[in-house]
MIRO-386838 format. One record per residue: residue in one letter; chain; x, y, z of N, C-alpha, C in turn; residue number from 1. Coordinates in Angstrom, 1 decimal. Example, Ala and Ser with C-alpha at 12.3 -4.5 7.8 and 13.67 -1.06 7.14 Angstrom:
2
<'A','A',<13.2,-5.7,7.8>,<12.3,-4.5,7.8>,<13.2,-3.3,7.8>,1>;
<'S','A',<12.8,-2.2,7.1>,<13.7,-1.1,7.1>,<12.9,0.0,7.9>,2>;
END
This chain:
162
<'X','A',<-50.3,170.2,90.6>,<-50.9,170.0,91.9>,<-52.4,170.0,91.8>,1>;
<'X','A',<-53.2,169.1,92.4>,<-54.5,168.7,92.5>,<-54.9,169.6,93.4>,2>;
<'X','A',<-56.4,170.0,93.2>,<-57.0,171.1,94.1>,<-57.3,170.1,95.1>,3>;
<'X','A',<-57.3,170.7,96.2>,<-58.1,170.4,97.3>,<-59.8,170.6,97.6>,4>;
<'X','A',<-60.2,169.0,97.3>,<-62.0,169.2,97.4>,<-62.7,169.5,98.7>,5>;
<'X','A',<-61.5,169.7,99.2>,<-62.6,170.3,100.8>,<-62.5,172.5,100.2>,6>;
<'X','A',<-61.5,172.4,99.8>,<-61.1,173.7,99.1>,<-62.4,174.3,98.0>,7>;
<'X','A',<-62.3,173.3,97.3>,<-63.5,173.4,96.2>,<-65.0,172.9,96.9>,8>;
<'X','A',<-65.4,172.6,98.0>,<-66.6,172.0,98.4>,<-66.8,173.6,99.2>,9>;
<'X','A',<-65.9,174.4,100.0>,<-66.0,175.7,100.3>,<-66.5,176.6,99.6>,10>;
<'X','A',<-65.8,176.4,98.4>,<-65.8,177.7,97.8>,<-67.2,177.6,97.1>,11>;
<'X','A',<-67.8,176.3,96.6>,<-69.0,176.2,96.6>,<-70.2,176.5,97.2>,12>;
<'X','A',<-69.8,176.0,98.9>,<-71.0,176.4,99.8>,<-71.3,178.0,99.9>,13>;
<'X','A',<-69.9,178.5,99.9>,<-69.7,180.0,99.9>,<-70.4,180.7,98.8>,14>;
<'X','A',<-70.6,179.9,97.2>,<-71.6,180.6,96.2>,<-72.9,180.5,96.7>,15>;
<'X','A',<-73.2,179.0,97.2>,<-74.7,178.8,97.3>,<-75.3,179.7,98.4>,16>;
<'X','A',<-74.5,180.5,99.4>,<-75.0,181.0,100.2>,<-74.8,182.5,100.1>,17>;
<'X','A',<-74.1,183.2,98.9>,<-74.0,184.1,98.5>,<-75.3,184.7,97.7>,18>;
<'X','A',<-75.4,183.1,96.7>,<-76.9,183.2,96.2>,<-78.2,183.3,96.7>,19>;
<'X','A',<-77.8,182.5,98.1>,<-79.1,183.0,98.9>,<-79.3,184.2,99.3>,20>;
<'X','A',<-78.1,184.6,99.6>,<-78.2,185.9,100.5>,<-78.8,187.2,99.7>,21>;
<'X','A',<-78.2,187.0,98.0>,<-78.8,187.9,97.4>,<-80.1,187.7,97.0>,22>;
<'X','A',<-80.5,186.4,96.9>,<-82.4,186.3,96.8>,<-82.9,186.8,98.0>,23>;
<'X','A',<-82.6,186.6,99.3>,<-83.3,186.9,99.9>,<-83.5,188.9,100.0>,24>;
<'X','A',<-82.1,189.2,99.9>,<-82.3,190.8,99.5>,<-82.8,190.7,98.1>,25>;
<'X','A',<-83.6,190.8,97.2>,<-84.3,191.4,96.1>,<-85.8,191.1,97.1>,26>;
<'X','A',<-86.4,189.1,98.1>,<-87.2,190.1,98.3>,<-87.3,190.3,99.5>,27>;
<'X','A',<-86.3,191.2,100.1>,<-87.0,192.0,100.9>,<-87.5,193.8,100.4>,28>;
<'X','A',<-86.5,193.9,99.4>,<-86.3,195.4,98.6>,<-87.8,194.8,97.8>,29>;
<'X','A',<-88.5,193.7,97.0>,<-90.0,193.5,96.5>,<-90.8,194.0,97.7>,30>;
<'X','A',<-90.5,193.1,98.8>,<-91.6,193.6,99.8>,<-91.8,194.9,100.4>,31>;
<'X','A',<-90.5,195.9,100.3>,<-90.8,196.9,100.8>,<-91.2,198.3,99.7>,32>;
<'X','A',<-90.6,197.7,98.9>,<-91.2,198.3,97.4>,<-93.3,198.2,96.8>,33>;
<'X','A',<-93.5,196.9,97.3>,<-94.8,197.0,97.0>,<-95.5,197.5,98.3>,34>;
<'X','A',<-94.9,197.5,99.5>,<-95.8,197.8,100.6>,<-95.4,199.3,100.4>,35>;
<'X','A',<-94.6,200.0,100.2>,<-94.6,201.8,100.3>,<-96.0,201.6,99.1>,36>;
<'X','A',<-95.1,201.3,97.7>,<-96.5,201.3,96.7>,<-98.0,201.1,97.3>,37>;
<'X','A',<-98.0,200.1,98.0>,<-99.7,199.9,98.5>,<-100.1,201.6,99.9>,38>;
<'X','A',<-99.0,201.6,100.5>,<-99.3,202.4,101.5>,<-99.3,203.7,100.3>,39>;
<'X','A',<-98.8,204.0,99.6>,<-99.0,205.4,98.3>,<-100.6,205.4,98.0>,40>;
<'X','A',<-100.6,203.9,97.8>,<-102.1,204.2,96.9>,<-103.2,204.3,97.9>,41>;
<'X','A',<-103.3,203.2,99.2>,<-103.9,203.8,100.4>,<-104.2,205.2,100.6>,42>;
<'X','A',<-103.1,206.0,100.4>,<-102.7,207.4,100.9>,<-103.6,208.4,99.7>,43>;
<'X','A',<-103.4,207.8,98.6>,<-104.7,208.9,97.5>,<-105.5,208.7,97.1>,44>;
<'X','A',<-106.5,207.0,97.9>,<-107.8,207.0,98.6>,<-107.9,207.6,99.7>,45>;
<'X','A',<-107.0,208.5,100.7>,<-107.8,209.2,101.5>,<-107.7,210.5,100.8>,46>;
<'X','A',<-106.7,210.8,100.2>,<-106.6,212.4,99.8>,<-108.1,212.4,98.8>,47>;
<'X','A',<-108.3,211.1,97.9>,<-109.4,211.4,97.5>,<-110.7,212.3,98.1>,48>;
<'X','A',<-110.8,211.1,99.5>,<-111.8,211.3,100.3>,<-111.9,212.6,101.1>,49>;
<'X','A',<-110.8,213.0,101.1>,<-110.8,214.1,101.8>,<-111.2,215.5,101.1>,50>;
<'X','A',<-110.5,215.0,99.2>,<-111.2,216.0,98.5>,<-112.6,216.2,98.7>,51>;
<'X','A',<-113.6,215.2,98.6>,<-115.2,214.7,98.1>,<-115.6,215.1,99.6>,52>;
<'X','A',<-115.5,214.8,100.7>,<-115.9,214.5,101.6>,<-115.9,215.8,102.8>,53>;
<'X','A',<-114.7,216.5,102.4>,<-114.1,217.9,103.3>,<-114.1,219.1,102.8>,54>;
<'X','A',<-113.1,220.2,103.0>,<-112.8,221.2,102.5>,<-111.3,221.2,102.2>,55>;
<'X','A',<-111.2,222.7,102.0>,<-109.8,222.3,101.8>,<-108.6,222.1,102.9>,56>;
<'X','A',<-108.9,222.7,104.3>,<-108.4,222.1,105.4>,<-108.2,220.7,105.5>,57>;
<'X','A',<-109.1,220.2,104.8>,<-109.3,218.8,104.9>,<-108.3,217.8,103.8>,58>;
<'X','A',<-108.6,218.8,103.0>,<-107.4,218.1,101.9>,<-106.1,218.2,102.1>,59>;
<'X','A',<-105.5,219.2,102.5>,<-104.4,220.0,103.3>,<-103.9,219.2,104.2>,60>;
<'X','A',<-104.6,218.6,105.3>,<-104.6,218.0,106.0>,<-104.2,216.4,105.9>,61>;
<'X','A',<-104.8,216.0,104.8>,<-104.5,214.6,104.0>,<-103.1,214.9,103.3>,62>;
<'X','A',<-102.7,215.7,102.0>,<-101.8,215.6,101.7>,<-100.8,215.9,102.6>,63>;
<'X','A',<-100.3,216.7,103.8>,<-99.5,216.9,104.8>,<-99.3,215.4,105.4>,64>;
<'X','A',<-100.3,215.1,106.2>,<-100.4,213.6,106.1>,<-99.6,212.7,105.6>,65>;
<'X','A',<-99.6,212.8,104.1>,<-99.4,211.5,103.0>,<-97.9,211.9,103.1>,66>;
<'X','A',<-97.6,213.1,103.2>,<-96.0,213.6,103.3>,<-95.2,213.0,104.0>,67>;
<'X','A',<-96.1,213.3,105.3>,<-95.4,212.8,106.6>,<-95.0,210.8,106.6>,68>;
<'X','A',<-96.3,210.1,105.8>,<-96.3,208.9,106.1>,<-95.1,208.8,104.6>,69>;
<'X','A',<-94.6,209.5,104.1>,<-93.5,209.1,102.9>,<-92.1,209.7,103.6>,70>;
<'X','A',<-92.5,210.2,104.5>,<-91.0,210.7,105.5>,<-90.4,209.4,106.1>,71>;
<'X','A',<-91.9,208.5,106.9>,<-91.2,207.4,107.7>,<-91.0,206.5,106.6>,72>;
<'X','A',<-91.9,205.9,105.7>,<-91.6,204.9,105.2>,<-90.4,205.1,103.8>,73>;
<'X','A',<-90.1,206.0,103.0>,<-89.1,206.1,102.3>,<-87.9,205.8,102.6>,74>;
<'X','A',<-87.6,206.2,104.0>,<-86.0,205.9,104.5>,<-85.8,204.3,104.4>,75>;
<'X','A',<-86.5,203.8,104.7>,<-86.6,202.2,105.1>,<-86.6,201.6,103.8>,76>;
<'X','A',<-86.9,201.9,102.8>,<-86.7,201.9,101.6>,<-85.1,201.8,100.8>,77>;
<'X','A',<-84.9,202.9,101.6>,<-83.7,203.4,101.2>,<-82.3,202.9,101.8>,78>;
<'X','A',<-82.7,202.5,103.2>,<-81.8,201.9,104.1>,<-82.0,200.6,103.4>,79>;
<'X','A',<-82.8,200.2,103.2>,<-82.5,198.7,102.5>,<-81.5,198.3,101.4>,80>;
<'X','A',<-82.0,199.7,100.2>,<-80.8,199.6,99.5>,<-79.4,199.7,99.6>,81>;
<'X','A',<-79.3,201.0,100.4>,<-77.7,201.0,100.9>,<-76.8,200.2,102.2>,82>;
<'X','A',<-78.0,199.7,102.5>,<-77.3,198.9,103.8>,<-77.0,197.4,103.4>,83>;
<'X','A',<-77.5,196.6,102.5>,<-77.8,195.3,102.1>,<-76.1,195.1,102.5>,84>;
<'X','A',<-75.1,195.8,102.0>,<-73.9,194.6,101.9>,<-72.9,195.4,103.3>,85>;
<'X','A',<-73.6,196.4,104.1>,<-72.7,196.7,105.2>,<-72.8,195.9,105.8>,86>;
<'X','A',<-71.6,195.7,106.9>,<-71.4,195.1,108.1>,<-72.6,194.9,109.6>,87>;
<'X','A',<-72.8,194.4,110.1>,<-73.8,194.8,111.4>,<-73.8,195.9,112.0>,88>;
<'X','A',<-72.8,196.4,112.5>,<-72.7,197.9,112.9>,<-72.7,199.0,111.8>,89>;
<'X','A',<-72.2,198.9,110.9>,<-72.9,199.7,109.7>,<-74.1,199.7,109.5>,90>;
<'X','A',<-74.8,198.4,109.1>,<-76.3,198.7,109.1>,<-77.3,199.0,110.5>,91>;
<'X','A',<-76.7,199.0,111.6>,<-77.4,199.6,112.7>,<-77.4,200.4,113.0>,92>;
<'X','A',<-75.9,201.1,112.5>,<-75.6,202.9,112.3>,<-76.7,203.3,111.2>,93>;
<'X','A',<-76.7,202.7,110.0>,<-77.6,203.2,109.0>,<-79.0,203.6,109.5>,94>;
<'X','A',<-79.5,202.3,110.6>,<-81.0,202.2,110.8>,<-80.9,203.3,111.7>,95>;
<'X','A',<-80.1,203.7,112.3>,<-80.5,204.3,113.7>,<-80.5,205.5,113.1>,96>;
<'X','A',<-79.7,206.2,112.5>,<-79.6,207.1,111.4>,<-80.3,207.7,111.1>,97>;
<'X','A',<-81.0,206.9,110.3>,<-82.4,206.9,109.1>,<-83.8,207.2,110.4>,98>;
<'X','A',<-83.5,206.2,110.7>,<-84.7,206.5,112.3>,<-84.9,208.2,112.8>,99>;
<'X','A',<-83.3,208.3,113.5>,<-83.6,209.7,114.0>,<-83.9,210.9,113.1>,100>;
<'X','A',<-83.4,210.9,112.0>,<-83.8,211.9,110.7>,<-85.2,212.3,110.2>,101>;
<'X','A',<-86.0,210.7,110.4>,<-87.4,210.8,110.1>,<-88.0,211.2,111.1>,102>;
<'X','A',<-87.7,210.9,112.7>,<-88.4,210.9,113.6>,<-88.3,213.2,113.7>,103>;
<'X','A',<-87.1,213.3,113.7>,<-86.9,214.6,113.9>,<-87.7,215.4,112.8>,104>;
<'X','A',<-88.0,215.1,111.6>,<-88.7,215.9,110.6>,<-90.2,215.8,110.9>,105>;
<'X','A',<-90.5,214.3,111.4>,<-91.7,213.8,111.8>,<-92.3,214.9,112.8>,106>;
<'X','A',<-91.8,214.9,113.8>,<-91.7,215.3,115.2>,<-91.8,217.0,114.9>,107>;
<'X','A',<-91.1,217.9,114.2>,<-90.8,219.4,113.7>,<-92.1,219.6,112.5>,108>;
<'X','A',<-92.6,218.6,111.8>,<-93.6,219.0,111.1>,<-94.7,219.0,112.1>,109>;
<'X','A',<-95.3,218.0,112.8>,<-96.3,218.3,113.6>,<-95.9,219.2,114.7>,110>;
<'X','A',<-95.0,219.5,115.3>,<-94.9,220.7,115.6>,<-95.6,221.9,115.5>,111>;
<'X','A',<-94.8,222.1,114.1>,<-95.3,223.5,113.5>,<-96.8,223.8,113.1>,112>;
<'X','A',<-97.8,222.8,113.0>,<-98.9,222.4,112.6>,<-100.3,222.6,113.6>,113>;
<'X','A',<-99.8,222.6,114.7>,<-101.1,222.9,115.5>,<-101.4,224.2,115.4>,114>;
<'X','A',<-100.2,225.2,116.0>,<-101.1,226.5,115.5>,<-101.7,227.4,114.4>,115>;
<'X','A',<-101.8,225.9,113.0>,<-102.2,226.3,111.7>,<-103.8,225.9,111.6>,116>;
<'X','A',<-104.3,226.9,111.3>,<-105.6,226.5,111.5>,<-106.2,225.7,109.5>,117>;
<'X','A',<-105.3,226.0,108.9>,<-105.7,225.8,107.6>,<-105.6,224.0,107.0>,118>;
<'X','A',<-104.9,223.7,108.1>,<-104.6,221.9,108.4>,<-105.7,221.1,109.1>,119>;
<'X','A',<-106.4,220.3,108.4>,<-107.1,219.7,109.3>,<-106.4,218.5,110.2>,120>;
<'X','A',<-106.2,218.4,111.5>,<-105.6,217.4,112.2>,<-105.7,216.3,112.2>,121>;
<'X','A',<-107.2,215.7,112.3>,<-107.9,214.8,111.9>,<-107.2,213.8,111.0>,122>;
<'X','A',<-107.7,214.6,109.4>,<-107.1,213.8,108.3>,<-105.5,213.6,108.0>,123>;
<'X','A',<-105.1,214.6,109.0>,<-103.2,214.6,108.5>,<-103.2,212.7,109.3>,124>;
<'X','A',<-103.9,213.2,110.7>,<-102.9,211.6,111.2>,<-104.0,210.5,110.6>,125>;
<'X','A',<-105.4,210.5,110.2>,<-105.6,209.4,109.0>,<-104.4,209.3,107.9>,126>;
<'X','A',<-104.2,209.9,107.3>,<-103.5,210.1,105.5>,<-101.9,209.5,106.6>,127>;
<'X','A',<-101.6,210.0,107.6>,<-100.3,209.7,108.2>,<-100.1,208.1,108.7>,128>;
<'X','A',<-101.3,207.7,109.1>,<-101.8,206.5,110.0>,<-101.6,205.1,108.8>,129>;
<'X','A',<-102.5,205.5,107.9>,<-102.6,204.7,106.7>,<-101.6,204.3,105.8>,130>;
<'X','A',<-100.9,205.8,105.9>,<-99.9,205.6,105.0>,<-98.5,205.3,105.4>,131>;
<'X','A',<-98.4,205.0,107.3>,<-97.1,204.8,107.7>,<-97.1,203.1,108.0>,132>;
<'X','A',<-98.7,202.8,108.5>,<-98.9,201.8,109.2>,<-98.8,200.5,108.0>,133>;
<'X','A',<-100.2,200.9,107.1>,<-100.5,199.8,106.3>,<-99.2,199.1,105.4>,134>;
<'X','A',<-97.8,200.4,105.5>,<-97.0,199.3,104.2>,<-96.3,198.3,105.8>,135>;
<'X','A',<-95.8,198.8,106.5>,<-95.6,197.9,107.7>,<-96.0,196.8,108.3>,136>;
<'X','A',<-97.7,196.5,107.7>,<-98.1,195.4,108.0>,<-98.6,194.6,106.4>,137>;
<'X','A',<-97.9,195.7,105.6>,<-98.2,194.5,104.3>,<-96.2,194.3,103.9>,138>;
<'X','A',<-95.7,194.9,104.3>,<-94.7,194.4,104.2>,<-94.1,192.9,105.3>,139>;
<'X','A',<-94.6,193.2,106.8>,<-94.4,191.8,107.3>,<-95.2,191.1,107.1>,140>;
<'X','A',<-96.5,190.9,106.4>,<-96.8,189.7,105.6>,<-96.0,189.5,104.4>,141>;
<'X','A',<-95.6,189.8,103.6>,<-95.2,189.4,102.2>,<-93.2,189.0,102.6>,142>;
<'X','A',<-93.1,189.5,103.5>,<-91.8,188.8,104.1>,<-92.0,187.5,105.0>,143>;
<'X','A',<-93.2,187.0,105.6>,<-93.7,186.2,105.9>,<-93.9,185.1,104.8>,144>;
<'X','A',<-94.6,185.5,104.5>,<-94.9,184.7,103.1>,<-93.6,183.9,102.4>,145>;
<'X','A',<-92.7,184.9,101.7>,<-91.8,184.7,101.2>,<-90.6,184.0,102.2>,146>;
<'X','A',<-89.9,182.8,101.6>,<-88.8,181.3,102.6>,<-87.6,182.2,102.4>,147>;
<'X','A',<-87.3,182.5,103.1>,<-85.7,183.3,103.5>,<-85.0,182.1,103.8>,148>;
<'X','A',<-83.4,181.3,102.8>,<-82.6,180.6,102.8>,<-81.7,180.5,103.2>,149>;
<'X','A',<-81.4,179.9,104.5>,<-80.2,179.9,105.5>,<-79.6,179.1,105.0>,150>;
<'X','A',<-78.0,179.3,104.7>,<-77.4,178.0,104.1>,<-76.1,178.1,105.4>,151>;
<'X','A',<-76.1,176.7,106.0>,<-75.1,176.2,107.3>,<-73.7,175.6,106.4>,152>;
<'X','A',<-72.9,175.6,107.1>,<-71.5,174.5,106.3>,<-71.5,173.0,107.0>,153>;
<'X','A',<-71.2,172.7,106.2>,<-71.2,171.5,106.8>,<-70.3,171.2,108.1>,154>;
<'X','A',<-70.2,170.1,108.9>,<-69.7,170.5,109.9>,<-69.5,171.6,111.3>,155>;
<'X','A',<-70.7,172.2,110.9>,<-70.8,174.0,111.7>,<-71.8,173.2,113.1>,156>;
<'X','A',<-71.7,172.5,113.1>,<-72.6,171.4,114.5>,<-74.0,171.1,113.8>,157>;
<'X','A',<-74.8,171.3,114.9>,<-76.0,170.7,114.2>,<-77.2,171.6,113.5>,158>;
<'X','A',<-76.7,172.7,113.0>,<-77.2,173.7,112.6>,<-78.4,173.2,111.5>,159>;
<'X','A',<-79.2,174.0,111.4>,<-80.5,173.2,110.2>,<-80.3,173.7,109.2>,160>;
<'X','A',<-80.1,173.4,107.8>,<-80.4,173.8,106.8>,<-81.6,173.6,105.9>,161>;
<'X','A',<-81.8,175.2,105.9>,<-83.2,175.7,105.5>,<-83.2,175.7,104.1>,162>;
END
């Protein structure tokens, strides 16, 4: 019995878009890997600065800070890796998850922090600011940057193939 080439033209399209799907996850796991990385190094040019420039409140205040900005951005990290091959509602459970966990530790550390006088406020939400913000906006450029490959089937109407 002869294969059927609509059979074999599927099972095809189905690799080529498997292979997309997995390039496009390595980069998004590159982009979010070098933007924590950039927002790290961001984070101990301020703790530097805070050494040189402050006391130790000051420094205290930076590394609490840097903590806090590796609370929000590590999950995201992390959800990337374990979520890449769930379902949609799996990975929205994951995000939302990961969200409320951060936000709650986020939320309970500054908490406990105002009536510490040995914390400088200032520098926590610099070291927090820098280090939560900047991988977020160097990660949507480098996902920007980088052509994310939509592969259509043939026949699926007039769908564009990117």
């Amino acid at each position: 019995m002869t294969p059927d080439p609509a059979v074999a033209e599927l099972a095809a399209i189905r690799a080529r878009s498997q292979e997309a799907a997995d390039a496009n996850d390595r980069r998004l796991v590159r982009a979010l890997r070098l933007a924590i990385g950039a927002g790290i190094a961001l984070d101990l040019v301020v703790i530097a600065a805070a050494l040189l420039l402050g006391d130790r409140a000051d420094l205290l205040g930076a590394l609490v800070g840097t903590g806090a900005a590796l609370v929000v951005t590590l999950p995201t990290l992390l959800t990337a890796h374990l979520g890449r091959r769930l379902g949609p509602a799996g990975m929205a459970g994951l995000v939302m998850g990961a969200w409320l966990v951060k936000m709650i530790v986020l939320i309970v550390v500054l908490v406990l922090l105002p009536g510490e006088a040995t914390v400088s406020r200032p520098w926590l939400g610099i070291a927090l600011l820098v280090g939560a913000v900047a991988p977020a906006v160097i990660e949507a450029w480098l996902m920007t940057r980088s052509r994310a490959r939509i592969e259509a089937a043939p026949g699926a109407g007039n769908a564009p193939r990117i």
